[in-house]
FILUMLUM-366363 format. One record per residue (C-alpha): residue in three letters; x, y, z. Coordinates in steps of 0.25 Angstrom, whole numbers, plus 5000, padded with zeros to 4 digits. Layout:
// residues N
ALAXYZ;...
// end
This chain:
// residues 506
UNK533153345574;UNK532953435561;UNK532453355549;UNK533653275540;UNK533553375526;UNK534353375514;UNK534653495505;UNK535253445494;UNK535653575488;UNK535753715491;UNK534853775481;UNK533753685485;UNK532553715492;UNK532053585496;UNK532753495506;UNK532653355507;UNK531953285518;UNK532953155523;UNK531853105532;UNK530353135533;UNK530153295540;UNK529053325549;UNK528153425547;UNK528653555558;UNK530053515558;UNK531053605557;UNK532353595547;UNK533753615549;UNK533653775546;UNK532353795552;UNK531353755541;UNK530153715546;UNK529453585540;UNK528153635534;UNK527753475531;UNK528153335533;UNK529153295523;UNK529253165519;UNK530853095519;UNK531453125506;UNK530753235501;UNK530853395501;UNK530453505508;UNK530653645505;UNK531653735513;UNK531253865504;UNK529953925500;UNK529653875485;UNK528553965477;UNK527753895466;UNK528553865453;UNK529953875462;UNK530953775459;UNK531153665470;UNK532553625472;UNK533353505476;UNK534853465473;UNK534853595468;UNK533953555456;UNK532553605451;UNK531753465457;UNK530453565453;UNK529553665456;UNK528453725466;UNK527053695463;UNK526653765475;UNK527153855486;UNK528253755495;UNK528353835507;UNK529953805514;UNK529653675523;UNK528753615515;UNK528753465509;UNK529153475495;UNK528553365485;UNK527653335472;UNK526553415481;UNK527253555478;UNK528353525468;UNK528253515451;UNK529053495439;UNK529253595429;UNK530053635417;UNK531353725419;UNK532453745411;UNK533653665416;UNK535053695411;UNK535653565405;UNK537153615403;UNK537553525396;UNK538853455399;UNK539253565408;UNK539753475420;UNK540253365411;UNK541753325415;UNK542553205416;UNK542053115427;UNK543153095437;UNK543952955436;UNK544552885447;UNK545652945454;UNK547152895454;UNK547452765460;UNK545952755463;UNK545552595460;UNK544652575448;UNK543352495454;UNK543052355449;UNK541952275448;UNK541652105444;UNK540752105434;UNK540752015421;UNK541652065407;UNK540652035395;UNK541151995381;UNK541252135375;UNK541852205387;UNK540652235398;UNK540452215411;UNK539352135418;UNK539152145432;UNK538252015431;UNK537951895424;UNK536551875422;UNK536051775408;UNK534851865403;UNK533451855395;UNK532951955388;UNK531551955381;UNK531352015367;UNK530152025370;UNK528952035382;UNK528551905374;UNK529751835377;UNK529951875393;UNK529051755398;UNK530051675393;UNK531351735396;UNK530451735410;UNK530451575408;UNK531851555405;UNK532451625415;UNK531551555425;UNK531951425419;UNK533551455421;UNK533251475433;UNK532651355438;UNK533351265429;UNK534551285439;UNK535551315428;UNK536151435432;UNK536551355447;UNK538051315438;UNK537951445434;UNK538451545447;UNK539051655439;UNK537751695432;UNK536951805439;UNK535551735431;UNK534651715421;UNK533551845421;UNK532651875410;UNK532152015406;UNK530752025400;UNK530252165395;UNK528852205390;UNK529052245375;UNK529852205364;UNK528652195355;UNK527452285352;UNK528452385350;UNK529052445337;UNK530252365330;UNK531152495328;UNK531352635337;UNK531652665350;UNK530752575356;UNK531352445350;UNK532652515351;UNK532752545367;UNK532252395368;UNK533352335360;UNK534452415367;UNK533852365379;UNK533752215376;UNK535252235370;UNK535752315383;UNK535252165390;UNK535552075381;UNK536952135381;UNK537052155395;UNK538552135403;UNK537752075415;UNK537051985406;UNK538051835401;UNK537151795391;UNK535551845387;UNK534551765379;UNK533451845371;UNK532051795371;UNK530951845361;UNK529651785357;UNK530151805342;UNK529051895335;UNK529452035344;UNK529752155338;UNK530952135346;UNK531752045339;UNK532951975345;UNK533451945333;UNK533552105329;UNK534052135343;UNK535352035341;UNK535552085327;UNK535552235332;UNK536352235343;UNK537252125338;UNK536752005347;UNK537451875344;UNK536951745349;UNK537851665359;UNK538351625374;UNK537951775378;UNK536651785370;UNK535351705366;UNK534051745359;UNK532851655356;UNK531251675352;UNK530251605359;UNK529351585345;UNK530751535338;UNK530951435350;UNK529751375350;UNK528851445361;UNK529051475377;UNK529451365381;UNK530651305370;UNK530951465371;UNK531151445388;UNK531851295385;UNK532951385374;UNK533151505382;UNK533351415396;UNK534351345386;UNK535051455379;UNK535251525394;UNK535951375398;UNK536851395386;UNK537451535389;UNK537551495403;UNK538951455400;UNK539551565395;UNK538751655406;UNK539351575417;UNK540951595412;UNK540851735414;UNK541551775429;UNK541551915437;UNK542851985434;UNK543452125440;UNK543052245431;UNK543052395431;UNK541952475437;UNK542052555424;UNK541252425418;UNK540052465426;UNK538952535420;UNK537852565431;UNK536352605430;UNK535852725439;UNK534552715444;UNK533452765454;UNK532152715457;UNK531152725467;UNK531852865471;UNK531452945482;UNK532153085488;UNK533453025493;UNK533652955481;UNK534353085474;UNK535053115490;UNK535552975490;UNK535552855482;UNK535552945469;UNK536853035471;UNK537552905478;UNK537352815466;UNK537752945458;UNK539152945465;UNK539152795463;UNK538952805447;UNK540152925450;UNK541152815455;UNK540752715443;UNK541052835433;UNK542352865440;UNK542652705437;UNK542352725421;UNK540952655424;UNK539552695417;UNK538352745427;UNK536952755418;UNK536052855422;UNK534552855417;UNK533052855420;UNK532952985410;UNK531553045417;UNK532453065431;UNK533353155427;UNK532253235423;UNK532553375429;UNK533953325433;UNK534553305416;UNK535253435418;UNK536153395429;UNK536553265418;UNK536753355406;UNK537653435412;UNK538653335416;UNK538553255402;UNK539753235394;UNK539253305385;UNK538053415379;UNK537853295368;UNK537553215381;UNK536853305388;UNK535853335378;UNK535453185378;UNK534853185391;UNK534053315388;UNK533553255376;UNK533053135384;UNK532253225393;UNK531753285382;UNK531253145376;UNK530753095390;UNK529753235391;UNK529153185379;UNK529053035382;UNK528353075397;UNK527353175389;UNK527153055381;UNK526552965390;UNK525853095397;UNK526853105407;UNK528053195412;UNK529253155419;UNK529053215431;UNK527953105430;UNK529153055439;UNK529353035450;UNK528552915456;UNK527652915467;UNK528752835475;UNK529752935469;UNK528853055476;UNK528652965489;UNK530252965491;UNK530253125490;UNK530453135475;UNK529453245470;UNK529853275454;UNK530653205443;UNK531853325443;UNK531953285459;UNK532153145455;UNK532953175444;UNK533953255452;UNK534053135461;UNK534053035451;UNK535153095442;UNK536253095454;UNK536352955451;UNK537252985439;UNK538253045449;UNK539153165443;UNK539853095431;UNK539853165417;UNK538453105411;UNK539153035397;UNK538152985388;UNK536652975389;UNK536052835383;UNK534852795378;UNK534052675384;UNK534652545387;UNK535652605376;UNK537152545379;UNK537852645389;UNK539552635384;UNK539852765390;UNK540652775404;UNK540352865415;UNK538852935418;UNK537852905406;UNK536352915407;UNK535152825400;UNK533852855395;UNK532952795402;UNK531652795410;UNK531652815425;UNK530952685427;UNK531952605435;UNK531852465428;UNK531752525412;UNK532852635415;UNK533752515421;UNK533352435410;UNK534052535403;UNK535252555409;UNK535552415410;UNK535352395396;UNK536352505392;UNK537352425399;UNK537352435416;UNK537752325423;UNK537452395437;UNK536352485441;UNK536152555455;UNK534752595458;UNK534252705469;UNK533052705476;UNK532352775487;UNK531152695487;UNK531452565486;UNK531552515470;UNK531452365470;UNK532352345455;UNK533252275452;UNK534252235439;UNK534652135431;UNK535752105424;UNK536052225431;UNK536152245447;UNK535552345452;UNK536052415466;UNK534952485474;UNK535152595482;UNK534252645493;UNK534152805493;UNK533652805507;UNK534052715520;UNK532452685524;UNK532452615510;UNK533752535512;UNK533252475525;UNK531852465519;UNK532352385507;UNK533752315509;UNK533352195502;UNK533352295489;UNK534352405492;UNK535752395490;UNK536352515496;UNK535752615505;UNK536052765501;UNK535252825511;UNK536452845521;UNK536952975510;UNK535853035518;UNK536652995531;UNK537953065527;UNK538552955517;UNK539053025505;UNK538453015491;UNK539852975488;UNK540152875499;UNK538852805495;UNK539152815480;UNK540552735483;UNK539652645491;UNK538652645479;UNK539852615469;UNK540552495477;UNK539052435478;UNK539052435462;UNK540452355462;UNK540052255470;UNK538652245463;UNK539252235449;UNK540252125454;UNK539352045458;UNK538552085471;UNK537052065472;UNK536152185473;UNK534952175481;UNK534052175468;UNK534952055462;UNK534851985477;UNK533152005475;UNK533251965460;UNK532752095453;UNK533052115439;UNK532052025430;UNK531152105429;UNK531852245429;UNK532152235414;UNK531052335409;UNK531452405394;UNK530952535392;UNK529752535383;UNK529752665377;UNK528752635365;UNK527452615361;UNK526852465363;UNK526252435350;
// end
């Protein structure tokens, strides 16, 4: 049998290998293999001179750094990133997303109506630290809940979960830096999937609790609790008081019940991890059809990780609402350049090794795989870091593409579920937020059911991006009333709380 191969495009001279090509073996068209060709990545159906453009989905993925004769394994080996002038049209596909059709039934989720109007799709008590300081004892107090027993009367709560960070002081008390972590700690705090939070600090932080409550107009009560271990009299009065401020809101957390709501209250986190060379054939483009349906039901999908659309932000500013729009994300490029060179980096500094192993050879490869997750919906507003996200429809985040802080993000701007692909077998998980993970290839799935949700590798078998995205979608509904994801059934998400720390550490 001739070797399975994908063309993806029909300007593109590279094809993608479905499974591993030996060396000698002759493709559909007669093409002889020059070299084995690992699954998953590309090899060359035309000859490709030195400074060439190599295509796939129809998109500049890089250039030759050396002759690539046709037939020939194309990777890191033989491939480069350069500079070249993109055209960002602005705007120019922008059109009204398109709404159910007559007599089609709106789809409805259980989730939780919060005091102000929002929607949680669960029903967690949380504990935040001010301050790295504090995040042994919000440690302490959750343990304690949890072997005290007290949540047994209390069924209809998800859990008590704390979330320590690393800075909060040795930072400056004003500026971006201070600011991204107080929009963070508030996105938390404020959180639809959260009852009721309590806020530990050590007292003396630059962090102050006390600021954080009179900036975003915090008020103490049945939903939120704040204390200081100096105030309280040291660790272990500070564990007794926070285990009993948590008994006290207990109440209150318990009265709320599951009740039908729109799909339109969803606001769902798109992210990749672990990607490999299905991941934009696949999982990508199907979760992308899935964000399609919740835009078409008056829901919000959130797009980010800003360094992996690197390569791919023209194909986003031409469907944004507006030029106004459009212009943020260049401008966010622009400010990621600088931050890489900063550190003596570049973006193409990614991909990872992993991200290589699974065929990925460049950033604007990943990138054009990474961006189909946003589906085809009119790109609406573009947010900065864990900044509240109001609008409906497609919008996109700031943030980095390290899974844990660019989820951080999103879920402080307001998702109450996220959808996660991978091709190589992310272990992650979210709380207060579930996180759904779908496996880009079938060997992954079977190699690691106890972690994916959802194989997508069957697209490759002739199930339909849009038959997998209706899939995709249903599984968010049951998700968000109340189903356990596979992270959840393991028990990630205590540790997944990771805030950007964009500053200096002083």
């Amino acid at each position: 049998m001739a070797p399975r191969i994908l063309r993806l495009h029909e300007a593109d001279n590279v094809v993608i290998a479905v499974e591993a090509i030996a060396s000698g073996a002759v493709l559909p068209g007669g093409l002889t293999v020059a070299e084995r060709v690992p699954k998953g990545h590309k090899l060359a159906t035309d000859g490709i001179r030195p400074g060439e453009p190599v295509r796939k989905f129809g998109q500049v993925i890089g250039f030759a750094s050396r002759p690539i004769p046709p037939g020939t394994w194309v990777h890191e080996h033989n491939v480069a990133v350069q500079d070249f002038d993109r055209d960002h049209a602005f705007a120019s596909e922008a059109r009204e997303d398109r709404a159910l059709r007559p007599g089609e039934v709106p789809a409805h989720f259980d989730g939780f109506r919060r005091p102000g109007g929002r929607v949680g799709t669960r029903n967690y008590i949380g504990i935040l630290s001010s301050v790295n300081c504090s995040a042994t004892v919000i440690d302490f107090i959750a343990d304690e809940v949890a072997r005290s027993g007290i949540l047994a009367d209390h069924p209809d709560i998800d859990g008590v979960v704390p979330f320590t960070h690393g800075t909060g002081c040795g930072m400056g008390a004003k500026g971006e830096e201070f600011d991204l972590l107080a929009r963070t700690q508030w996105g938390y705090a404020s959180h639809p999937n959260f009852a009721a939070v309590l806020v530990v600090g050590l007292g003396c932080e630059v962090f102050q609790i006390a600021r954080l409550k009179q900036d975003y107009g915090l008020t103490e009560g049945d939903h939120f609790q704040s204390l200081t271990i100096q105030e309280t009299g040291g660790t272990r009065k500070a564990i007794a008081a926070g285990v009993s401020r948590i008994r006290e809101m207990l109440p209150a957390a318990s009265r709320v019940a599951r009740e039908p709501v729109p799909a339109s209250e969803l606001i769902l986190a798109l992210q990749c991890g672990g990607s490999d060379g299905y991941s934009g054939l696949t999982a990508n483009p199907a979760l992308g059809a899935a964000a399609d349906c919740l835009v078409r039901q008056g829901g919000t999908a959130i797009l980010s990780e800003t360094p992996e659309i690197y390569g791919a932000e023209h194909l986003l500013t031409r469907r944004a609402e507006t030029p106004a729009v459009g212009r943020k994300i260049v401008d966010l490029i622009e400010w990621w350049k600088a931050y890489a060179a900063r550190g003596g980096g570049e973006l193409n500094n990614n991909p990872s090794p992993g991200n290589k192993a699974g065929g990925l050879t460049t950033i604007l490869e990943k990138s054009l795989g990474a961006a189909a997750k946003g589906g085809t919906a009119t790109l609406r507003e573009v947010y900065r870091y864990a900044e509240p996200v109001t609008a409906k429809g497609l919008v996109f985040m700031d943030t980095p593409g390290y899974d844990p802080v660019a989820a951080t993000g999103q879920v402080a701007g307001g998702a109450n579920v996220l959808c996660f692909t991978t091709g190589r077998g992310s272990a992650y998980g979210c709380k207060p937020t579930p996180s759904i993970k779908l496996a880009t290839n079938s060997d992954l799935y079977r190699r690691m059911q106890d972690d994916m949700d959802l194989d997508c590798g069957d697209v490759l078998d002739g199930v339909s991006i849009e038959e997998k995205g209706r899939e995709i979608f249903e599984m968010i509904l049951r998700v968000a009333s109340g189903e356990r994801s596979k992270s959840e059934q393991l028990g990630y998400g205590r540790n997944e709380f990771v805030p950007w720390q964009i500053g200096a550490t002083m």
